[in-house]
C-alpha positions as CSV (number, residue, x, y, z in Angstrom):
1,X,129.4,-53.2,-108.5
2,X,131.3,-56.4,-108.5
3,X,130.8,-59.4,-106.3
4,X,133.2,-61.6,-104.5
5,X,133.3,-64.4,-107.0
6,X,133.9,-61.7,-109.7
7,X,136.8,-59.7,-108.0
8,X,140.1,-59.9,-108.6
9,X,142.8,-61.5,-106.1
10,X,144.3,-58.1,-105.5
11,X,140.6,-56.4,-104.8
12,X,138.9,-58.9,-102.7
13,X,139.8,-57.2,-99.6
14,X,138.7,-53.7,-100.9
15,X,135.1,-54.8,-102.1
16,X,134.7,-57.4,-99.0
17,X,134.9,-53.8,-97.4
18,X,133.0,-51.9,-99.2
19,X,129.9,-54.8,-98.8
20,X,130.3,-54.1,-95.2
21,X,129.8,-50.6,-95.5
22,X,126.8,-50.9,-97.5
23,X,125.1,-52.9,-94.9
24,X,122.2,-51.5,-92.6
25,X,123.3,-51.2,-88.8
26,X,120.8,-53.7,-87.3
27,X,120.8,-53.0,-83.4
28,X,121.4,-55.4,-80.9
29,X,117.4,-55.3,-79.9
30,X,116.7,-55.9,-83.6
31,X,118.2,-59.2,-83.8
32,X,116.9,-60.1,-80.3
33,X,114.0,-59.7,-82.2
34,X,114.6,-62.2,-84.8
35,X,115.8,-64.7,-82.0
36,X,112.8,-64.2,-79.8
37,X,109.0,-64.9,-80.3
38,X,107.5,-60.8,-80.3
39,X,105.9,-60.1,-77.1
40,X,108.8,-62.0,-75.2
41,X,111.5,-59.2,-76.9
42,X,108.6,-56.2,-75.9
43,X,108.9,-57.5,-72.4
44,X,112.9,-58.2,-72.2
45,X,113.2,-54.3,-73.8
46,X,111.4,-52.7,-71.4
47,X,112.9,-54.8,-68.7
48,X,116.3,-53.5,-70.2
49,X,115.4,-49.9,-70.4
50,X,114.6,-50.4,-66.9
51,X,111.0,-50.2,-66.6
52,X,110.1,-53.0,-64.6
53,X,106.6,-52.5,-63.8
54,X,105.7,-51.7,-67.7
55,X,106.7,-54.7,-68.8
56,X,105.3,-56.6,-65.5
57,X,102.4,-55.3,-66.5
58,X,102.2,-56.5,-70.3
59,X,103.5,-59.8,-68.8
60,X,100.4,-60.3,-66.6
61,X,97.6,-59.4,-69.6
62,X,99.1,-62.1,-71.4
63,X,99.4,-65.0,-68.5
64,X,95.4,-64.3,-67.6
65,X,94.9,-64.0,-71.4
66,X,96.7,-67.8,-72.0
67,X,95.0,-69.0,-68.8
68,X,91.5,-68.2,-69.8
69,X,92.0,-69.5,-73.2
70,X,93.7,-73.1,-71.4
71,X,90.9,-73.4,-69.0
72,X,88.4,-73.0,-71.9
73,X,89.5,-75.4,-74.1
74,X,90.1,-76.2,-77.7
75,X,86.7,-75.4,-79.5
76,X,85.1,-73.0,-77.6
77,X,84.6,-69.3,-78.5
78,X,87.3,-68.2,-75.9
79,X,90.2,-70.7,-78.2
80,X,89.3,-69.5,-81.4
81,X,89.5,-65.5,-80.5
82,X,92.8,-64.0,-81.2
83,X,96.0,-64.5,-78.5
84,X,97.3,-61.2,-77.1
85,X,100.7,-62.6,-77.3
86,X,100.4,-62.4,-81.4
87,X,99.3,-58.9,-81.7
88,X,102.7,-57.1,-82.8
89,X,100.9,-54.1,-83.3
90,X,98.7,-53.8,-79.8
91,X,102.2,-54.7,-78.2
92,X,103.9,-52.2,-79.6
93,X,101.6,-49.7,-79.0
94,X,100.9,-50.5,-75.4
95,X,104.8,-50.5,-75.1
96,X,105.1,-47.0,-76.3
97,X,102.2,-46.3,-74.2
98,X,103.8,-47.3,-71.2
99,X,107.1,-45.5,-71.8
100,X,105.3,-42.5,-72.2
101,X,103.2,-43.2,-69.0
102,X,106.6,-43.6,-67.4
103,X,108.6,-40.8,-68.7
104,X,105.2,-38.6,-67.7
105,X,105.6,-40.2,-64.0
106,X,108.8,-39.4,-63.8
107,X,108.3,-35.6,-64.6
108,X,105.4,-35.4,-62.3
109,X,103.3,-34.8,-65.2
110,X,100.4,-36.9,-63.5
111,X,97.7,-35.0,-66.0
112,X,100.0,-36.1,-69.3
113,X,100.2,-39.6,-67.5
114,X,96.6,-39.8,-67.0
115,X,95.7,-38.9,-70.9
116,X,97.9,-41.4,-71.8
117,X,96.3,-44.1,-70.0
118,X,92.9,-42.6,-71.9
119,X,94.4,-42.5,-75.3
120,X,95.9,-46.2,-75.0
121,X,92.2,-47.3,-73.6
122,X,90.1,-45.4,-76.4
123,X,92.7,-47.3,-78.7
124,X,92.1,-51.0,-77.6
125,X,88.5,-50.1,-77.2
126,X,88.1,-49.0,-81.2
127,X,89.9,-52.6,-81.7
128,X,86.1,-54.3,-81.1
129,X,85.1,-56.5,-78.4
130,X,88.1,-59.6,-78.9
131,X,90.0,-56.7,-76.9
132,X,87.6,-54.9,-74.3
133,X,88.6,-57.2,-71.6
134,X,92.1,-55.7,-72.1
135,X,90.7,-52.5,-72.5
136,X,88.7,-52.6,-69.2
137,X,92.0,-53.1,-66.9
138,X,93.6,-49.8,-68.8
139,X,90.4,-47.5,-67.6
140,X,90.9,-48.8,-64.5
141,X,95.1,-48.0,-65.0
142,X,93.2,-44.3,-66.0
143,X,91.4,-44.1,-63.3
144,X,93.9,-44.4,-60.6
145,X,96.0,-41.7,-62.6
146,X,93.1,-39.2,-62.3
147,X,92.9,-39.2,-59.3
148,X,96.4,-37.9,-58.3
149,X,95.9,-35.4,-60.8
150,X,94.9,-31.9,-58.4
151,X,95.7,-28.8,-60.2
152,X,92.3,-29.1,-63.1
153,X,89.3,-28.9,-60.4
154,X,88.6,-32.5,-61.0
155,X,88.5,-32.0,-64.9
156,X,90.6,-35.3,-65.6
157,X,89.2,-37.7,-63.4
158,X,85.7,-36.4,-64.3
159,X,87.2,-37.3,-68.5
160,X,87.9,-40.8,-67.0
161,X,84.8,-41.7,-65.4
162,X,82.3,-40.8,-68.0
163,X,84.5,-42.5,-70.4
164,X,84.5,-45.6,-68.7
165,X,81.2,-45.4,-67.8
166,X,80.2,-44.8,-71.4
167,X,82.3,-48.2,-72.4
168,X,80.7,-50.0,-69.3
169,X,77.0,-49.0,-71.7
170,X,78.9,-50.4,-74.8
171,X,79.7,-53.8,-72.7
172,X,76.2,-54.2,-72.3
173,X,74.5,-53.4,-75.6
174,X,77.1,-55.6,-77.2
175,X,75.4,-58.5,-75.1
176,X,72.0,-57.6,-76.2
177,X,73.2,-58.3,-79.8
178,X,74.9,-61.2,-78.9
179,X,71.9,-62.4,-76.9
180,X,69.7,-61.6,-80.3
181,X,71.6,-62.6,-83.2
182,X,73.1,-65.9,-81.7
183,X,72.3,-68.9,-84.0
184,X,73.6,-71.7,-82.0
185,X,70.1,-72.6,-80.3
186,X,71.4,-75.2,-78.5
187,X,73.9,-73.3,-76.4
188,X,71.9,-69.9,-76.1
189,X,69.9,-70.7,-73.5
190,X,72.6,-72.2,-71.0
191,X,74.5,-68.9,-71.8
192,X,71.6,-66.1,-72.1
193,X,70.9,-65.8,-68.4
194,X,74.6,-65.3,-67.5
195,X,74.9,-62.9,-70.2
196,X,71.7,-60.6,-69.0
197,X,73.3,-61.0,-65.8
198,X,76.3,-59.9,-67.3
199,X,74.6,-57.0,-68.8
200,X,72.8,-55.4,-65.7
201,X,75.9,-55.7,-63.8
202,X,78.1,-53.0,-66.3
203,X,74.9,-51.0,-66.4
204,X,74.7,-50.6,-62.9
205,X,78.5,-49.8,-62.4
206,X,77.8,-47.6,-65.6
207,X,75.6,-45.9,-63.9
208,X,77.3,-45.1,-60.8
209,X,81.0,-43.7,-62.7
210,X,78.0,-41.7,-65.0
211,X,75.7,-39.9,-62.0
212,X,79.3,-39.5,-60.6
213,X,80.8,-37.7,-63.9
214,X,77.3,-35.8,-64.5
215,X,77.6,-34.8,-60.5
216,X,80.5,-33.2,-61.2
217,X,79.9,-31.9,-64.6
218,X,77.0,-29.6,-63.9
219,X,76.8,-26.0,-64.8
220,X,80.3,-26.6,-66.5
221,X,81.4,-26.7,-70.3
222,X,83.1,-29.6,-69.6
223,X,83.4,-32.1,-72.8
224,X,85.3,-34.7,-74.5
225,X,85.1,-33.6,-78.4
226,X,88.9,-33.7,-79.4
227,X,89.6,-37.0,-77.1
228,X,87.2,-38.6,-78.8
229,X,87.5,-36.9,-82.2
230,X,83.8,-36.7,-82.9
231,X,81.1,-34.0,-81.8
232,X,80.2,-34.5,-78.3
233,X,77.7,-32.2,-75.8
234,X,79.0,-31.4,-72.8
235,X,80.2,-34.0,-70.3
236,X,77.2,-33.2,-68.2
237,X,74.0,-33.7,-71.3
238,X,76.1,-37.0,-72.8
239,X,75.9,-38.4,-68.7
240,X,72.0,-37.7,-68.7
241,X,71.6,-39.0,-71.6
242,X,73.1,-42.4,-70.7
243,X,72.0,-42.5,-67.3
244,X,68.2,-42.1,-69.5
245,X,69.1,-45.0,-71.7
246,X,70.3,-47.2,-69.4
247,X,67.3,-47.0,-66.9
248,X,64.8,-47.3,-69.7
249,X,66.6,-50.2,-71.3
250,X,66.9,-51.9,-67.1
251,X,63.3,-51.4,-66.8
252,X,62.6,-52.8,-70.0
253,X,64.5,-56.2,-69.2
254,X,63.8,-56.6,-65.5
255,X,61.0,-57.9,-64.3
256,X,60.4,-58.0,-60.5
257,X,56.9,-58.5,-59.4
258,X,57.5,-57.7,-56.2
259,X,59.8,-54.9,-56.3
260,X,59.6,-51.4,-57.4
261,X,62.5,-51.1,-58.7
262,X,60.9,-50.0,-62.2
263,X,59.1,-47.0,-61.1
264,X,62.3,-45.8,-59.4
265,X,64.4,-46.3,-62.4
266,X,61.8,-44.2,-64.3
267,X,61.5,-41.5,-62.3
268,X,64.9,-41.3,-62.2
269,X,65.2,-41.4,-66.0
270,X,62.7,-38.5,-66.1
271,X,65.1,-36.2,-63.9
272,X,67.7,-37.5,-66.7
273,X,65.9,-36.6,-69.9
274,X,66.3,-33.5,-71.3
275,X,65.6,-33.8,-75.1
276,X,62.7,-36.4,-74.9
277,X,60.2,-37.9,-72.0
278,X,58.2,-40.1,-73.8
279,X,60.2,-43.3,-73.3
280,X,60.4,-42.6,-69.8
281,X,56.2,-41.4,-69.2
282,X,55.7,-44.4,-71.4
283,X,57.3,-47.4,-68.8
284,X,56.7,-45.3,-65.8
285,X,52.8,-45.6,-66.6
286,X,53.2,-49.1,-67.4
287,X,55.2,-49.9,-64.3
288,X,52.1,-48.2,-62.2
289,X,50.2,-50.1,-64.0
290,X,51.8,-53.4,-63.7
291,X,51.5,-52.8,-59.4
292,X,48.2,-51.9,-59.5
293,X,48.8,-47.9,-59.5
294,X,45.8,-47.2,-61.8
295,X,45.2,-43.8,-61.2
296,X,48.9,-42.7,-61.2
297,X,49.6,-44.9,-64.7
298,X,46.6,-42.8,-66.4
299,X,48.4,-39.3,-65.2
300,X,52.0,-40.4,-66.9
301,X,49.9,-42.1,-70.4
302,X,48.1,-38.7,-70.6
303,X,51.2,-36.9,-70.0
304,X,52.4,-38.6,-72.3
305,X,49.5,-38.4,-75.1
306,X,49.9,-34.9,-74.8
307,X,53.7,-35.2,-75.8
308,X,53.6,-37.3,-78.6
309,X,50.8,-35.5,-80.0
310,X,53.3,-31.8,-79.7
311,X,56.1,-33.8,-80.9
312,X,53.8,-35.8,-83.5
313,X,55.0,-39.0,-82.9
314,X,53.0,-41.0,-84.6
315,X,53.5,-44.5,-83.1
316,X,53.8,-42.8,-79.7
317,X,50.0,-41.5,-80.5
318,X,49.6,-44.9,-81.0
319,X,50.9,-46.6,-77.8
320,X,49.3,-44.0,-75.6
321,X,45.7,-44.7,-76.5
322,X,46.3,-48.6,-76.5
323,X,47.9,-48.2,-72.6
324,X,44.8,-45.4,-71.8
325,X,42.4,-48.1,-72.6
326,X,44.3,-50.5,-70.7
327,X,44.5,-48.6,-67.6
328,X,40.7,-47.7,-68.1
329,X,39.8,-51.6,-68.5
330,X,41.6,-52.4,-65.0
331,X,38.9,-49.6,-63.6
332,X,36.0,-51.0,-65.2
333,X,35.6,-47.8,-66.9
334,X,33.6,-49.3,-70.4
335,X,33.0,-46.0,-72.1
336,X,36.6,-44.7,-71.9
337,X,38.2,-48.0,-72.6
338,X,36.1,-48.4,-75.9
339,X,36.9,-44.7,-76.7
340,X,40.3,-45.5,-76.8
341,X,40.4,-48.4,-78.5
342,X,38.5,-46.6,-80.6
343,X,41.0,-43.7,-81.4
344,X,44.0,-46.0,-81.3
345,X,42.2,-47.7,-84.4
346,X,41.5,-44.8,-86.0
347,X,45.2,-43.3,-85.9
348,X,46.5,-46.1,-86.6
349,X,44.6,-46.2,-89.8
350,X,45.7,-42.3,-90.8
351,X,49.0,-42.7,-90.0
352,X,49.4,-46.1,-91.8
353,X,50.9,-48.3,-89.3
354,X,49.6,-51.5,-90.4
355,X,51.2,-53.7,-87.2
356,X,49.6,-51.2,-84.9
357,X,46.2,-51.2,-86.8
358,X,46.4,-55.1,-86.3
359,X,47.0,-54.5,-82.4
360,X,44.2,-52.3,-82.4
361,X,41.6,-54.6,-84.3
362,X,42.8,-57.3,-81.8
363,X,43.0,-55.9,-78.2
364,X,39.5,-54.4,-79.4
365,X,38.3,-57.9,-80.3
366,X,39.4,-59.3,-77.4
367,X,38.2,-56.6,-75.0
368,X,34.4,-56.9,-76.5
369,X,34.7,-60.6,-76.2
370,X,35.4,-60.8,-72.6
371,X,32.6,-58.2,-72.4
372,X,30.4,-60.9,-73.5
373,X,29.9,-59.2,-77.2
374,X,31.0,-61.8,-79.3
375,X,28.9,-60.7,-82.4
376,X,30.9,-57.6,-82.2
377,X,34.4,-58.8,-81.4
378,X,34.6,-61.4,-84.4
379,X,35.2,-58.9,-87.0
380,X,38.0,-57.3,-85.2
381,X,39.4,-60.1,-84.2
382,X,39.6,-61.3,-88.0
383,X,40.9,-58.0,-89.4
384,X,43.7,-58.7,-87.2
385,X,44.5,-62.0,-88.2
386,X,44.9,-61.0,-91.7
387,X,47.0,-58.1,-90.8
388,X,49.3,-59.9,-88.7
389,X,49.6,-63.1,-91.4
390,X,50.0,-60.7,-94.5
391,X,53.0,-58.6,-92.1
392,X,54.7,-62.1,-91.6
393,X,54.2,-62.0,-87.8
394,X,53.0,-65.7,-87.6
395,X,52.8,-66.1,-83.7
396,X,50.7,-63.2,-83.6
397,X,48.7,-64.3,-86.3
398,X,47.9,-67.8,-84.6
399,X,47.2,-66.7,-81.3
400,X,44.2,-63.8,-82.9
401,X,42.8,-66.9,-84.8
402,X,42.4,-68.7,-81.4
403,X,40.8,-66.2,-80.2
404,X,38.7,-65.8,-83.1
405,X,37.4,-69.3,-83.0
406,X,36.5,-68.8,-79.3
407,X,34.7,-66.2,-80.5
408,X,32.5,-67.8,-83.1
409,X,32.0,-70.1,-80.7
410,X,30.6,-67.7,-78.6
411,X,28.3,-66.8,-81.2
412,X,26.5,-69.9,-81.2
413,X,26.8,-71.2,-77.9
414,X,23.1,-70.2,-77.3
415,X,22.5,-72.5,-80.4
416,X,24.8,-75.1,-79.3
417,X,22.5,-75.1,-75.9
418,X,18.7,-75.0,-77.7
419,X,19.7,-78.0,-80.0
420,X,20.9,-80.0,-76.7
421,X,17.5,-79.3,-75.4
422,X,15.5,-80.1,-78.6
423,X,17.7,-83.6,-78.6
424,X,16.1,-84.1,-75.3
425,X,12.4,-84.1,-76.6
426,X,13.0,-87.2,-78.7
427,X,13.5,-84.9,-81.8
428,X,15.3,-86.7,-84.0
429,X,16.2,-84.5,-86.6
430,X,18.3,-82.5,-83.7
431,X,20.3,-85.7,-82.9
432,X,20.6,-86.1,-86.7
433,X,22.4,-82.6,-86.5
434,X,24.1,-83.2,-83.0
435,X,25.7,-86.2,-84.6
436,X,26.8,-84.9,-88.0
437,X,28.4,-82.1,-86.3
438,X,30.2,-84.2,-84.3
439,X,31.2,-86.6,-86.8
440,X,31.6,-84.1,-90.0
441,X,31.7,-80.3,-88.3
442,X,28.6,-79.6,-90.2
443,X,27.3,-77.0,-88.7
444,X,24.4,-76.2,-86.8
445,X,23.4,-73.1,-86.6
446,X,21.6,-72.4,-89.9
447,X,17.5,-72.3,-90.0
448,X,17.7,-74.4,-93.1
449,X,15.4,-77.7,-92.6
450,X,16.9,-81.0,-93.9
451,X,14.3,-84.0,-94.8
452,X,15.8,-87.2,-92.8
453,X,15.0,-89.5,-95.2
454,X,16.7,-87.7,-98.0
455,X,19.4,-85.6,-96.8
456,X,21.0,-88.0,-94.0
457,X,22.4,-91.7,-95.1
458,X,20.0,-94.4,-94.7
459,X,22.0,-96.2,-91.6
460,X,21.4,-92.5,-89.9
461,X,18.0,-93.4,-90.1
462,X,17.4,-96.6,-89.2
463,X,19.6,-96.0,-85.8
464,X,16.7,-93.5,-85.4
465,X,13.9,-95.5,-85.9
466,X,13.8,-96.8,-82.5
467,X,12.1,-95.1,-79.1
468,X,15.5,-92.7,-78.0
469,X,15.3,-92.5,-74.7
470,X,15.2,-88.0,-73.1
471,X,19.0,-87.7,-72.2
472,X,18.4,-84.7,-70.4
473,X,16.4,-84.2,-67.3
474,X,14.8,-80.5,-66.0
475,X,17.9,-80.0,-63.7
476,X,19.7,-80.3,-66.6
477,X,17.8,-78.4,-68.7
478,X,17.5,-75.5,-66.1
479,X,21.1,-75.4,-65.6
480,X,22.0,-75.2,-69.4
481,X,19.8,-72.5,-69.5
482,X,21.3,-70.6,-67.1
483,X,24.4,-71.3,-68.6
């Protein structure tokens, strides 16, 4: 193969020729291409081939996509995520999308339209959460198409709602871990409440495509498996089960004192649960609880005892003792509340769950001490500081050593009151003691007898020497003592 510059006179034209030849047709969309920035050549294609509303539509994603990024700014979270306009490959494939959607239109193929609109959805959503905005408007694309689709006994539109309401769920436990493993402290609480608000929102539209789908689903074999190319139940378990999750996890997060929304939700997650009812007997008796429902909340943590027990679940064991001796404790019932307390010590110990064994020790601490035992609630109390320190759960740890110190003081308050007394009758070696607590947190309490003149300092003594006057008078006295 010669070039040009090596070519005779004579065969210049020939081998200008044959380079022609050898060159790769480029079509005329191909170098508009090369001209034009990407997504501008997707839209002028489509709008060339006719399809108007395709690339309308591709148009509009990428005007609110560049207005939300103008209006946030350089900087923020919203600048720095990738552009829609840059994606060659989401561009294409929502371009061949479309045309199929179109060509399936145009047939009156309104079930092949509406698994397109699925397909294209399930692809932006496996792209991660940059893309689920654009990802939401295409399930909403899907579920308009469903809904003309007649001949499949509701089959299709059925698909499309759990599907969406399945990615509604994802929306929201993708703003639990955002909410939870954000590092920027100084911006997570302006954005946490708008995010939780955020998330109860899609659950609660999640639920309502989801009760719709399951609805529909029942007593049919209905399921997803090869959309979704992983094994799937039928349409009508994988909608209880969601429904289940997202009540438990809305019950979990919303607190409402005066509403009973919580019991509802629960109640409602038990007609959902097939596999497993603990979750659901476990907030249900708490939310009776938390309104004052005593008796119902010990029927659900019984219920539930005798679950986890079948099952065994050994932290579930676990939890239902500690809320059985709760619920007993708002009754005054003492001997059931100690038993309890008792039993939830005593599996946590078999079973080896060190964090539970420390909850035991310290609800059990702190239930004796407000029973006015604090010579028995020290040693629990204790035991549960060292558990929680060695675990590494610090906060824990601090607030069971408060409440051990309020219980050693406890102890000796009786103490405390006798040597105010004593100081009273002029004795000075109980105002020697009095004051070196004070000053030095030497304590009081012991039956040891110290020799003034030997074991205080000599200035100790000579404030002493003189007449002290009685600091308390019988009122006083009487009133300590009731004390």
């Amino acid at each position: 193969m010669k070039n040009l510059t090596q070519a005779e006179l004579h065969n210049v034209k020939k081998i200008r020729k044959d380079l022609k030849a050898m060159l790769p047709m480029i079509p005329f969309s191909e170098v508009k291409r090369f001209h034009l920035k990407h997504n501008e050549a997707v839209i002028d294609e489509l709008k060339e081939e006719g399809l108007e509303e395709a690339a309308d539509f591709i148009k509009k994603l990428i005007d609110f996509n560049e207005e939300k990024r103008n209006i946030a700014g350089p900087g923020t979270s919203i600048w720095t995520k990738p552009r829609l306009m840059d994606q060659r490959d989401l561009l294409n494939n929502l371009k061949e999308a479309l045309i199929a959607i179109e060509n399936a239109k145009k047939m009156e193929q309104w079930t092949e339209a509406s698994n397109c609109w699925i397909k294209i959805s399930l692809f932006f959503q496996s792209k991660g959460p940059d893309w689920w905005w654009v990802t939401k408007t295409l399930y909403q694309n899907a579920l308009k198409a469903a809904e003309s689709v007649k001949e499949d006994k509701g089959y299709n539109i059925t698909v499309a709602r759990y599907l969406y309401g399945r990615f509604l769920f994802m929306i929201g436990y993708y703003g639990i871990f955002y909410l939870l493993n954000d590092n920027k402290k100084e911006i997570i609480i302006k954005i946490s409440l708008a995010i939780l608000v955020t998330i109860e929102t899609e659950w609660l539209k999640a639920l309502e495509y989801l009760d719709i789908a399951r609805e529909a689903s029942e007593e049919k074999i209905w399921k997803v498996t090869y959309i979704l190319d992983e094994k799937q139940k039928t349409i009508f378990k994988e909608s209880c089960a969601l429904i289940y999750k997202i009540l438990i996890d809305l019950v979990q997060r919303i607190d409402e004192e005066d509403s009973e929304f919580p019991i509802q939700a629960c109640n409602e997650a038990l007609e959902r649960a097939k596999d497993s009812k603990s979750n659901a007997l476990y907030e249900l008796g708490r939310a009776h609880l938390r309104y004052g429902y005593v008796k119902e909340a010990l029927q659900e943590f019984s219920k539930l005892l005798a679950i986890v027990k079948r099952i065994p679940d050994p932290k579930g064991i676990c939890n239902a003792h500690m809320e059985l001796a709760f619920a007993y404790k708002e009754i005054d019932d003492t001997e059931n509340t100690e038993k309890h307390l008792q039993l939830f010590r005593e599996n946590a110990t078999q079973f080896n769950l060190p964090y539970k064994l420390a909850q035991a020790h310290y609800y059990t601490g702190e239930y004796l001490l407000n029973q006015m035992k604090p010579n028995l609630a020290t040693s629990h109390l204790e035991k549960a500081f060292s558990l929680y320190y060695d675990l590494g759960y610090i906060e824990e740890a601090d607030q069971a050593r408060f409440i051990t110190g309020i219980s050693r003081g406890q102890e000796q308050i009786n103490r405390f009151i006798n040597l105010i007394l004593e100081c009273g009758e002029h004795n000075q070696y109980a105002l020697l003691k009095m004051c070196n607590w004070k000053s030095n947190r030497d304590i009081f309490w012991t039956d040891k007898q110290r020799d003034i003149d030997t074991d205080y300092p000599y200035e100790y003594c000579e404030y002493f020497t003189y007449p002290v006057p009685s600091i308390l008078n019988n009122s006083t006295k009487e009133n300590l003592e009731s004390q």
